[in-house]
VMD Tcl script that draws the C-alpha trace (Angstrom):
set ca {
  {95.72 68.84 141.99}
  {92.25 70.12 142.59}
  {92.01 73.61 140.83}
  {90.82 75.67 137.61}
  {91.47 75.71 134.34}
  {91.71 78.70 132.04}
  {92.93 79.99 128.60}
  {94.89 82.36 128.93}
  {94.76 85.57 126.70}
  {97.54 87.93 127.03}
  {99.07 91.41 125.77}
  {102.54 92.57 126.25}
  {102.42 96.50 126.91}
  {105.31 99.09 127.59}
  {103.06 99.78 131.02}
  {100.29 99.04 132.93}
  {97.17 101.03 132.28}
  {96.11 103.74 134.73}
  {91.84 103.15 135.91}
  {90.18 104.68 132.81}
  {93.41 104.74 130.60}
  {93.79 102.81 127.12}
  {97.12 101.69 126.13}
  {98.29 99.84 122.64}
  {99.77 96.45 123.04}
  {100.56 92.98 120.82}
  {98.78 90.57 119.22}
  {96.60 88.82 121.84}
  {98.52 85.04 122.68}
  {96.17 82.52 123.57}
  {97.74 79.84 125.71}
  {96.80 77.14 128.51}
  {96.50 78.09 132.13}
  {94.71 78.59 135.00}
  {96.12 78.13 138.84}
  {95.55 74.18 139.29}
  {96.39 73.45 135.58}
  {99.53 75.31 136.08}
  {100.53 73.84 139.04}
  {99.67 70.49 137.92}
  {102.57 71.40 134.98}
  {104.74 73.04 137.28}
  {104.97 69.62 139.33}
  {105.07 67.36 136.80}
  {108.07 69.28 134.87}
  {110.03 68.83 137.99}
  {109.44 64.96 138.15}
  {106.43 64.72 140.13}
  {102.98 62.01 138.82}
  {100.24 64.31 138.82}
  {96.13 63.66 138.46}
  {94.50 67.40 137.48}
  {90.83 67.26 139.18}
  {88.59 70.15 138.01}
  {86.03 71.57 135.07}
  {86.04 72.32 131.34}
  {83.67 73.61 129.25}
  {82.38 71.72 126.29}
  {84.30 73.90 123.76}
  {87.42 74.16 121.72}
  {89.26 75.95 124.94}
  {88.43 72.96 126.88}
  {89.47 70.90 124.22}
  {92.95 72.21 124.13}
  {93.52 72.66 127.58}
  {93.10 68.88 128.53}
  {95.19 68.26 125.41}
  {97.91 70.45 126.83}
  {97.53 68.47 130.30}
  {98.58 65.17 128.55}
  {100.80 66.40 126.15}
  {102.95 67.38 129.82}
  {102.20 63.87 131.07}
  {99.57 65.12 133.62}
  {96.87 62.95 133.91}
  {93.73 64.60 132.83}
  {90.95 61.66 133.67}
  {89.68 64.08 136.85}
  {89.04 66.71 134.20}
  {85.05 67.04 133.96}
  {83.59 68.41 130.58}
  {80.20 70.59 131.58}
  {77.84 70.85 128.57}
  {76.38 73.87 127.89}
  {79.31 76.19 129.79}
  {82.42 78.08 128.01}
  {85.45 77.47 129.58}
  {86.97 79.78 131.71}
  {89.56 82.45 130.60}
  {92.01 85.12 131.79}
  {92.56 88.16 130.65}
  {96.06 88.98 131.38}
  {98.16 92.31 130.86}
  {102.24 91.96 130.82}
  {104.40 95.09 131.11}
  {108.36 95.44 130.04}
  {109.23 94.75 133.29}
  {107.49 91.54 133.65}
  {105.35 92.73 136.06}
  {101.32 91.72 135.27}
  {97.57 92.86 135.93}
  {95.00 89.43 135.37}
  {91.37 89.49 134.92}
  {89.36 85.97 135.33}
  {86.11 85.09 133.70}
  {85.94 81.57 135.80}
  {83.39 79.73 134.02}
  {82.97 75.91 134.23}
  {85.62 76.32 137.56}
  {82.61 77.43 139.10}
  {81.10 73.56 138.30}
  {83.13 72.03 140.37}
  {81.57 70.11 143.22}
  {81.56 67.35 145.52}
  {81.54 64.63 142.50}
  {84.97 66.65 141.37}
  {86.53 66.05 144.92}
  {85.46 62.55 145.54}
  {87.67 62.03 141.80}
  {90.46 62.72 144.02}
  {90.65 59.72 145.99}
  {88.16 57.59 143.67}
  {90.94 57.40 140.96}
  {92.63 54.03 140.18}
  {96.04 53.58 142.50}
  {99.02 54.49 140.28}
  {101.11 54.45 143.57}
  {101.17 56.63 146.47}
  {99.49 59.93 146.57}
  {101.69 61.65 148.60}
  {100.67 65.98 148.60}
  {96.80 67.08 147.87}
  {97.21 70.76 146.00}
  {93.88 73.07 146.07}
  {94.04 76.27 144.49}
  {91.37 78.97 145.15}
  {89.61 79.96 141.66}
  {86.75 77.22 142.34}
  {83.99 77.48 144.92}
  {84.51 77.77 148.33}
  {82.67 74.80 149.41}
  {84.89 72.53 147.01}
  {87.36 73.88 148.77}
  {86.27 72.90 152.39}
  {84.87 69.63 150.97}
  {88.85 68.26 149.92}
  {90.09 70.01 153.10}
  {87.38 67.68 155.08}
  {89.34 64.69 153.05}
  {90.77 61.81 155.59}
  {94.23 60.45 154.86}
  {97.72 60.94 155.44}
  {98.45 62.94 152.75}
  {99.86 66.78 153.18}
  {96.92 69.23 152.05}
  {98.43 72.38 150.36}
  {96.00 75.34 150.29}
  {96.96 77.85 147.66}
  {94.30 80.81 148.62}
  {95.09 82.81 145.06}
  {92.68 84.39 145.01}
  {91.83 84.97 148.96}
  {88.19 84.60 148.70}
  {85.75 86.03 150.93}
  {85.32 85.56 154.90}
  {88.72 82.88 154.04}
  {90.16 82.95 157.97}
  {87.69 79.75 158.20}
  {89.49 78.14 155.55}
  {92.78 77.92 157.86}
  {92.05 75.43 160.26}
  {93.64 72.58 160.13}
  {95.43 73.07 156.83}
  {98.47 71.33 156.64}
  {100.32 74.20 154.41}
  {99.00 77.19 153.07}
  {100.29 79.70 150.57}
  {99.51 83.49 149.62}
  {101.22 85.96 148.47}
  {101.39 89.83 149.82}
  {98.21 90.75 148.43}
  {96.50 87.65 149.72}
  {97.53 87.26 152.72}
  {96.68 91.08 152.89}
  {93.38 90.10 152.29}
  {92.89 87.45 154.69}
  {94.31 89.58 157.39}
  {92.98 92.90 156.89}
  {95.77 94.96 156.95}
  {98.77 95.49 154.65}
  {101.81 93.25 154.13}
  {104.50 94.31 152.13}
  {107.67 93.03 151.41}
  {109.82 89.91 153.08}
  {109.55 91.25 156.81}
  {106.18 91.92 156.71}
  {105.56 88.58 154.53}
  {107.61 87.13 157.61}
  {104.95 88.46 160.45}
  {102.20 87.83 158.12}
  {103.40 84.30 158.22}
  {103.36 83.95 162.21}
  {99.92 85.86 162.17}
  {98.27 82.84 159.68}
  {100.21 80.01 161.28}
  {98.57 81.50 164.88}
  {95.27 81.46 162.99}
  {95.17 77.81 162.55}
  {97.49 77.23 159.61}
  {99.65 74.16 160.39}
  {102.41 75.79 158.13}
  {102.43 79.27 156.87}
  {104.40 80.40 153.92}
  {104.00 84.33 152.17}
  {105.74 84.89 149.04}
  {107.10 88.32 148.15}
  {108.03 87.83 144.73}
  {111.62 88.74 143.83}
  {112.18 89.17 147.32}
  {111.53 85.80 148.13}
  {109.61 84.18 150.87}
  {108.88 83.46 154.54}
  {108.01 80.20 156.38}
  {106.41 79.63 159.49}
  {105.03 76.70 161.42}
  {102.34 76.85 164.32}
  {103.89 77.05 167.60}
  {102.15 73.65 168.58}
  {103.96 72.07 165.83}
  {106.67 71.35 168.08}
  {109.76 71.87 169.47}
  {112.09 71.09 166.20}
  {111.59 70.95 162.72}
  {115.06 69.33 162.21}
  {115.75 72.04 159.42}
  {117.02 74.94 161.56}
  {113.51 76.53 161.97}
  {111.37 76.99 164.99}
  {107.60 76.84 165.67}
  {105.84 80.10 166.13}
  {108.94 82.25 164.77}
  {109.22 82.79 161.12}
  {112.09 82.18 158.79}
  {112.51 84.30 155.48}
  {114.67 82.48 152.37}
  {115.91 85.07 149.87}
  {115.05 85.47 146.57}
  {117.06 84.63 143.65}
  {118.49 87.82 141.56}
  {117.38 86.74 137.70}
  {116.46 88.96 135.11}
  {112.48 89.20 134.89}
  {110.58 88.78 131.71}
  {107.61 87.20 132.61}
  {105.93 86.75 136.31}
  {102.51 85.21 135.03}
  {103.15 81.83 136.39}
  {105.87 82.38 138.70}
  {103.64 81.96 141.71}
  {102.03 78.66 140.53}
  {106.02 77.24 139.50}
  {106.27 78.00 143.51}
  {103.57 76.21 144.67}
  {104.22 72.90 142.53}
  {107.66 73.17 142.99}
  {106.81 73.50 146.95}
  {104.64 70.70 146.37}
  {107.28 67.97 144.62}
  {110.00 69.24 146.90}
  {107.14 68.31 150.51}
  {106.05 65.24 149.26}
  {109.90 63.79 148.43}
  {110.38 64.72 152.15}
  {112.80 67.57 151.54}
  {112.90 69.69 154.82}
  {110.72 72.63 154.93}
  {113.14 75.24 154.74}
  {115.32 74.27 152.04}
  {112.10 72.92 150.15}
  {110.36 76.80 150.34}
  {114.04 77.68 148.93}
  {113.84 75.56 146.15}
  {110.52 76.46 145.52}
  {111.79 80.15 145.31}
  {114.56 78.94 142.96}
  {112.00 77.83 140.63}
  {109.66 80.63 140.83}
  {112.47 83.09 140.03}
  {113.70 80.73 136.68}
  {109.60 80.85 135.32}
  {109.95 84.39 136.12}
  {112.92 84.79 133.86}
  {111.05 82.74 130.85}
  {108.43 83.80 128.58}
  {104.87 82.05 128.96}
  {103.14 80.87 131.66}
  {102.98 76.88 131.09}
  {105.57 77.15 128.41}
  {107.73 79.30 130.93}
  {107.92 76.66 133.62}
  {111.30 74.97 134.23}
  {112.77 71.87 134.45}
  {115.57 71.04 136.31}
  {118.38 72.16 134.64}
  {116.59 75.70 133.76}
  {116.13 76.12 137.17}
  {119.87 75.84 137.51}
  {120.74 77.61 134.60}
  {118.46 80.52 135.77}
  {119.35 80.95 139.22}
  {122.49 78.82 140.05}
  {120.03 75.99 142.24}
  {120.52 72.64 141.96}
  {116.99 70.87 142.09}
  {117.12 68.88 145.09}
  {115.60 65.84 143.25}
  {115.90 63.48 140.47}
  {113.39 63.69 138.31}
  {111.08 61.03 137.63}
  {112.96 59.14 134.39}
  {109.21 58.81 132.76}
}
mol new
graphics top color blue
foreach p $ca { graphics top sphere $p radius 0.5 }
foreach p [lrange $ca 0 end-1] q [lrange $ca 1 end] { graphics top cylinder $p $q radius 0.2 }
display resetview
């Protein structure tokens, strides 16, 4: 996983504020986060050995969040400490409905460099590295540097947030994943909902994307794979035309988080070789169960929450670390 880390600082409110408004809500929660350190947790909850690759500042945030890394068996030792730089942190906002607003202050993510992304093939072999994960809250030219990586391992580009001028991100990229809003934002128009997450998906896959996929929350998601990705995919789907997976009906408390459960639950479920269909629906199904928990690392499931949650069994057995 090549990605940020953040500590998260949330309030629960009965709504959203309005632009100007003010609205009363709990005690602030501090808690471990950020998109690549959530991912990493999401993964390695569902069975997967994962090496976190990023930046920390040199203070007690930092401190915890690498603790909270290994205390999920995530293997921190990519994790770069940057003197003189807080850590970063996000300022999230959680409504009754579970729905959420999230400020980022990134901090030391913005430290990482090409010394972070050589860590990512410089580490000692533990065994097979079999998915590369890159999540968008770092610099843009970290990101293009692990893209540029050699080797035969699947890249998945999470672009959350799109950044800036991001089309020339696409190229090449063996899977990437947005959400409405960011894929929005990449194409310059609006995309709402699963059939328009479902052209979205053709639209980025034509744009270079090797395989597309656009969540749309409780909705669900779409998948599609370049038309000159071949003729079959050997899981009912066909280049160039997308296929949408339904979403899961649970009862929302909490969506901080479900979008990162997605992508390192899309991530375990690729690298076992699960098909790509049924492995963007079980990356749904796991979305939907963080969705239904409290917390954003302590929300994401394991196997048999994801079941309990949504009815899915989890294609795989877990790693019996």
């Amino acid at each position: 996983m090549l990605g940020s880390l953040n500590m998260d600082i949330s309030v629960t409110v009965a709504r959203l504020p309005e632009p100007g408004a003010t609205v009363l809500g709990s005690a602030a929660a501090y808690a471990p986060g950020g998109k690549g350190a959530n991912q990493a947790v999401a993964a390695a909850r569902l069975g997967a050995r994962v090496r976190m690759v990023g930046c920390v500042g040199d203070d007690d945030f930092g401190t915890r969040l690498r603790a909270a890394l290994r205390a999920e068996d995530v293997d921190d030792g990519g994790v770069r400490t940057v003197p003189g730089v807080p850590t970063g942190l996000a300022m999230i906002t959680v409504d009754e409905s579970g729905e959420n607003m999230i400020t980022v202050a990134p901090g030391a993510n913005r430290e990482v460099g090409d010394g972070d992304v050589a860590a990512l093939v410089s580490a000692p072999e533990t065994g097979r590295r079999e998915a590369l994960v890159i999540s968008a809250e770092i610099p843009a030219d970290a990101i293009k540097a692990a893209l540029a990586l050699a080797g035969p391992m699947p890249r998945i580009l999470n672009l959350a947030p799109a950044p800036p001028s991001s089309g020339d991100l696409l190229a090449g990229v063996d899977w990437l994943v947005v959400n409405e809003s960011e894929a929005a934002s990449v194409l310059g128009r609006p995309v709402d909902g699963l059939d328009g997450s479902a052209a979205a998906a053709v639209e980025l896959a034509g744009l270079g994307a090797c395989n597309a996929v656009v969540t749309a929350g409780a909705h669900g998601a779409a998948y599609c794979a370049r038309p000159d990705e071949g003729r079959s995919r050997g899981d009912g789907s066909t280049p160039g035309l997308a296929v949408t997976v339904p979403g899961f009906r649970i009862r929302a408390v909490d969506s901080v988080g479900a979008g990162d459960t997605f992508v390192g639950a899309l991530a375990v479920a690729l690298a076992a070789g699960v098909p790509a269909q049924e492995a963007v629906r079980a990356a749904c199904a796991a979305g939907a169960a963080a969705a239904s928990r409290p917390g954003t690392q302590s929300g994401m499931p394991h196997p048999p929450e994801i079941l309990a949650a949504t009815g899915y069994a989890w294609p795989l057995t877990p790693d019996p670390r």
